[in-house]
C-alpha positions in Angstrom: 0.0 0.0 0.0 1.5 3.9 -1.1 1.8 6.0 1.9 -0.5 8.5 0.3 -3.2 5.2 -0.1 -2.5 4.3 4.0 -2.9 8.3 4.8 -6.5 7.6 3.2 -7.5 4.5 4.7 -6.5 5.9 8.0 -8.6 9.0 7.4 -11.6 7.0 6.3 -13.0 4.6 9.0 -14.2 1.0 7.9 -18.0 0.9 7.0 -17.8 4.2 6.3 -19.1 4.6 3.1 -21.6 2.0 3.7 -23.0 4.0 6.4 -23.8 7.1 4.3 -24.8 4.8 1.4 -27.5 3.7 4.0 -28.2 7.3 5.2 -28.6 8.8 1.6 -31.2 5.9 1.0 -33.3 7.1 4.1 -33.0 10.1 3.0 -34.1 9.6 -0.3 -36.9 6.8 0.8 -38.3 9.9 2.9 -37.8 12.3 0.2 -39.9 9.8 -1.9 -42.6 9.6 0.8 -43.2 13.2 0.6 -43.7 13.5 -3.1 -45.4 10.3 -3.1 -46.8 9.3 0.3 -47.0 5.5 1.1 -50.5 4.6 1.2 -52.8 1.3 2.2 -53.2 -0.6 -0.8 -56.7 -1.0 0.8 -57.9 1.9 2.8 -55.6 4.4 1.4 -54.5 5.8 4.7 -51.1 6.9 5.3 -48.5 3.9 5.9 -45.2 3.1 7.0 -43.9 2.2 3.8 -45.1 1.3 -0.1 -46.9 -1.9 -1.4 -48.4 -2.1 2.2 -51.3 -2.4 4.5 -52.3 -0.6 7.5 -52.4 -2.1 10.6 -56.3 -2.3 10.5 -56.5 -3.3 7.1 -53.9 -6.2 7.7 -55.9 -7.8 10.6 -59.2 -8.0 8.5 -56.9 -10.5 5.8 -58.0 -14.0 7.2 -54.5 -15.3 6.4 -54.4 -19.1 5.5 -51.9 -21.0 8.2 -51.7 -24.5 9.4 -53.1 -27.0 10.1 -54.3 -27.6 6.1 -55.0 -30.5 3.6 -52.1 -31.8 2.3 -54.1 -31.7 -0.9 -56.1 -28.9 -1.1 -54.3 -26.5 0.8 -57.7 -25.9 3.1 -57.6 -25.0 6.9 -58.8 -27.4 9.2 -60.1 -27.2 12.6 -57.5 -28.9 14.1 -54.1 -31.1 13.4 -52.5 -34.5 14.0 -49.0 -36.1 13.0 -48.3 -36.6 9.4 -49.9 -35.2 6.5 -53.5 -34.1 6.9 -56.3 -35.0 4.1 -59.5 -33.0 4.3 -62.9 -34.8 4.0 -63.6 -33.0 0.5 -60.3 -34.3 -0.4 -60.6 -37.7 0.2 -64.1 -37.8 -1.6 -62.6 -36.1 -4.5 -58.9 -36.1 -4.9 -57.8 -33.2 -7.3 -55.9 -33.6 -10.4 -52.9 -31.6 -9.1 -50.8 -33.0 -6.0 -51.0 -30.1 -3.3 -52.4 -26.3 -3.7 -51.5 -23.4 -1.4 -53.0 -19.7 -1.2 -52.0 -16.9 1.2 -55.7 -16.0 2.5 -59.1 -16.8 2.2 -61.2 -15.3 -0.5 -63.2 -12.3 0.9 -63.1 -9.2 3.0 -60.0 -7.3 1.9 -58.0 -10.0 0.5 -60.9 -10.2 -1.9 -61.0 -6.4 -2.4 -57.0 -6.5 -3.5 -57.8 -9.4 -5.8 -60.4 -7.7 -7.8 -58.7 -4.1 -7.8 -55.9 -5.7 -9.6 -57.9 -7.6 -11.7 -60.6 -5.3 -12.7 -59.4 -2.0 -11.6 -55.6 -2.5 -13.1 -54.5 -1.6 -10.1 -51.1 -3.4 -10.7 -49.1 -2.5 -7.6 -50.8 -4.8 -5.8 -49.0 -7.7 -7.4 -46.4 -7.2 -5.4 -48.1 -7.5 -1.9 -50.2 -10.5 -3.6 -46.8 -12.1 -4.9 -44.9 -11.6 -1.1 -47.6 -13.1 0.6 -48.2 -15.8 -2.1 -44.3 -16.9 -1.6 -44.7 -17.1 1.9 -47.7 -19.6 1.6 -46.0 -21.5 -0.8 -42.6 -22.4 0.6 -43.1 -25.9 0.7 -43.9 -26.3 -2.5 -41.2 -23.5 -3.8 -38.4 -25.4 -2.1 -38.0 -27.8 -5.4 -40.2 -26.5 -8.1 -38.3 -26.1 -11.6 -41.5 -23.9 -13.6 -43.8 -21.6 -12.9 -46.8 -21.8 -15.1 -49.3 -19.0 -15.0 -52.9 -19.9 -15.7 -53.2 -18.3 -19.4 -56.0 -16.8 -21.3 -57.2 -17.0 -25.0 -55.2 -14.2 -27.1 -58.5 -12.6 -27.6 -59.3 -11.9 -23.8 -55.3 -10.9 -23.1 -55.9 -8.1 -26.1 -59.4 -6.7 -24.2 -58.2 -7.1 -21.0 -54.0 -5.9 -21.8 -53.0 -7.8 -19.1 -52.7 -11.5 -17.4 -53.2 -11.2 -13.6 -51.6 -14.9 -13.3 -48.4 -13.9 -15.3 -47.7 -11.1 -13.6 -48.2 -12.6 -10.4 -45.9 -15.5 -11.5 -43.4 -13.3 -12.9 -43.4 -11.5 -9.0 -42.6 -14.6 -7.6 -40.1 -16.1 -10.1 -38.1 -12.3 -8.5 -38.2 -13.5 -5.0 -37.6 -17.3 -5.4 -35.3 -18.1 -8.2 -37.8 -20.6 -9.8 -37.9 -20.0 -13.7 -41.3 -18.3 -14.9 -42.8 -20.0 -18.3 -45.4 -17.6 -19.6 -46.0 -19.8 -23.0 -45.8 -23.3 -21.7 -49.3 -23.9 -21.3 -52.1 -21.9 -23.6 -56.2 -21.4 -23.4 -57.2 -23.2 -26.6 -60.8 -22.2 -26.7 -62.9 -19.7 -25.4 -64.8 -19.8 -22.4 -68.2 -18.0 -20.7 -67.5 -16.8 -17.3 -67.0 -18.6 -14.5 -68.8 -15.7 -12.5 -72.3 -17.2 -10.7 -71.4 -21.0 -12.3 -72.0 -24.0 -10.1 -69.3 -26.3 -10.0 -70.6 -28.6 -12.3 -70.7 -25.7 -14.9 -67.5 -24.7 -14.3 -65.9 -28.4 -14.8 -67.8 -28.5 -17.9 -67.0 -25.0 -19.2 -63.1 -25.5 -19.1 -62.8 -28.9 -20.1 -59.9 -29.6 -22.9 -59.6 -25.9 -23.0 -56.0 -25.9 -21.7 -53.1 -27.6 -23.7 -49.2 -27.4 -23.3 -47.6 -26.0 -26.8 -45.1 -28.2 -28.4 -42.1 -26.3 -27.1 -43.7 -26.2 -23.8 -43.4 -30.3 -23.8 -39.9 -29.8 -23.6 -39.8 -27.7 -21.1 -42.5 -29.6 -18.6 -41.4 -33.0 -19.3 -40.7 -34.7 -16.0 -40.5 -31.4 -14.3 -42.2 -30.3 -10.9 -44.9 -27.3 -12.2 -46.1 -25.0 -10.2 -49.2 -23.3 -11.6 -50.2 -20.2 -10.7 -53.3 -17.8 -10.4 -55.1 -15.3 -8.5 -57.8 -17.6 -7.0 -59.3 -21.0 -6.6 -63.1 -21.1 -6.2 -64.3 -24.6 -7.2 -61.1 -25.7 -8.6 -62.5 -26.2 -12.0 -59.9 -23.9 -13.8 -56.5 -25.1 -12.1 -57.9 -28.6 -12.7 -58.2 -28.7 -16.4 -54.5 -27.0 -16.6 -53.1 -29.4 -14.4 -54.8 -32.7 -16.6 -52.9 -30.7 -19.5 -50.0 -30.5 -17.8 -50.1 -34.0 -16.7 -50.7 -34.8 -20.0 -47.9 -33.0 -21.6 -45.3 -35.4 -18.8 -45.0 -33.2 -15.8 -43.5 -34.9 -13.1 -45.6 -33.0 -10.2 -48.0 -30.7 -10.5 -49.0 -28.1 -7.4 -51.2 -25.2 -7.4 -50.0 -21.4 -5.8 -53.0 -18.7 -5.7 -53.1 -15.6 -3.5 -56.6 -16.7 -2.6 -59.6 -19.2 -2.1 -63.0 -19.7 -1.0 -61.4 -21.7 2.3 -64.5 -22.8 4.0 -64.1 -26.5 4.8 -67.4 -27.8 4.5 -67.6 -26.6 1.2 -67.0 -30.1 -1.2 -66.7 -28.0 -4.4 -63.0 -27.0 -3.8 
């Protein structure tokens, strides 16, 4: 080391420059609240910080934690040893192998959901993504895809945007697992699934998902996650996972940031 270099180290003290690195980002994450205050993503009050809740806002989100169905992701009322298999999921085993959400479908997790679907109110994605990684962790862990639940071209041009892609593209950020937008496409087109029983549902969707040629490749004794905003009935994830079944995945799971979580429901 030159003298003149050892004169400077001894003038500047280690951890230094990492301290006013740290102090000009405080400054400039409180500059940036005062041009653009952080709001609820809900309420709209005044928060802490961006891409947030309020306090009050966050304790109405009926957040899904164990115990759950191995299968179906659902609460239950209590737990045991070993994996736990919900009623409705012994009666009617789904087509993929385990699905997870972050809440339960109503209140303001509901109001989020349909703001970004309806509303494109797109920084919500990002809350929706963090908590979605959190409830899927177990299933993250060894997953190779993500596969977002796709829509015919003709609804992605009215619409500009697919909720489920940009939700998987979130969450391929945070984890690391590779994000496949064209893997798996909506072959025909569908009536809404809006006021459907189940039985209508089933029937609406079915064969209306296939994996593209490429995609074969690239699901082909893979572990797939799917990915979309919410599972109602289970209809929609269903006839993408028998696709991607189809098309050779290895394992198929399901990651949402919702459902309709009531256990005595046998529609899921």
């Amino acid at each position: 080391m030159t003298e003149e270099a050892a004169d400077t180290d001894r003038r500047v003290p280690r951890g230094w420059l990492a301290g006013v690195r740290r102090n000009l980002g405080a400054a400039f994450s409180g500059l940036g609240n005062v041009v653009a205050p952080a709001l609820c993503l809900s309420c709209h009050d005044r928060t802490a910080s961006h891409d947030a809740l309020c306090a009050g806002c966050w304790q109405q989100v009926a957040f899904i934690t164990p115990p759950l169905c191995h299968r179906l992701g659902l609460p239950l009322p209590f737990g045991g040893d070993g994996l736990q298999i919900s009623a409705a999921a012994a009666a009617d085993p789904p087509p993929y192998d385990r699905a997870r959400a972050a809440a339960a479908f109503g209140g303001v997790a509901r109001e989020l959901i349909h703001d970004f679907k309806y509303s494109d109110r797109h920084e919500v994605r990002r809350l929706l993504a963090h908590w979605m990684v959190r409830a899927g962790s177990e299933i993250l862990v060894d997953a190779d895809i993500l596969v977002p639940v796709p829509m015919t071209r003709w609804r992605l041009v009215r619409r500009q945007f697919n909720q489920a892609a940009l939700l998987a593209r979130e969450i391929s950020r945070s984890s690391g697992v590779r994000f496949d937008p064209s893997a798996l496409v909506k072959t025909k087109r569908t009536p809404t699934q809006v006021g459907s029983s189940a039985a209508q549902r089933v029937a609406n969707v079915a064969g209306a998902f296939a994996v593209t040629a490429a995609g074969r490749r690239r699901v082909a004794g893979r572990n797939v996650i799917l990915i979309d905003d919410v599972i109602t009935t289970g209809a929609t994830v269903g006839a993408c996972a028998r696709a991607l079944r189809a098309a050779g995945a290895q394992r198929v799971d399901v990651l949402v940031a919702a459902m309709v979580a009531d256990p005595r429901r046998v529609d899921l």
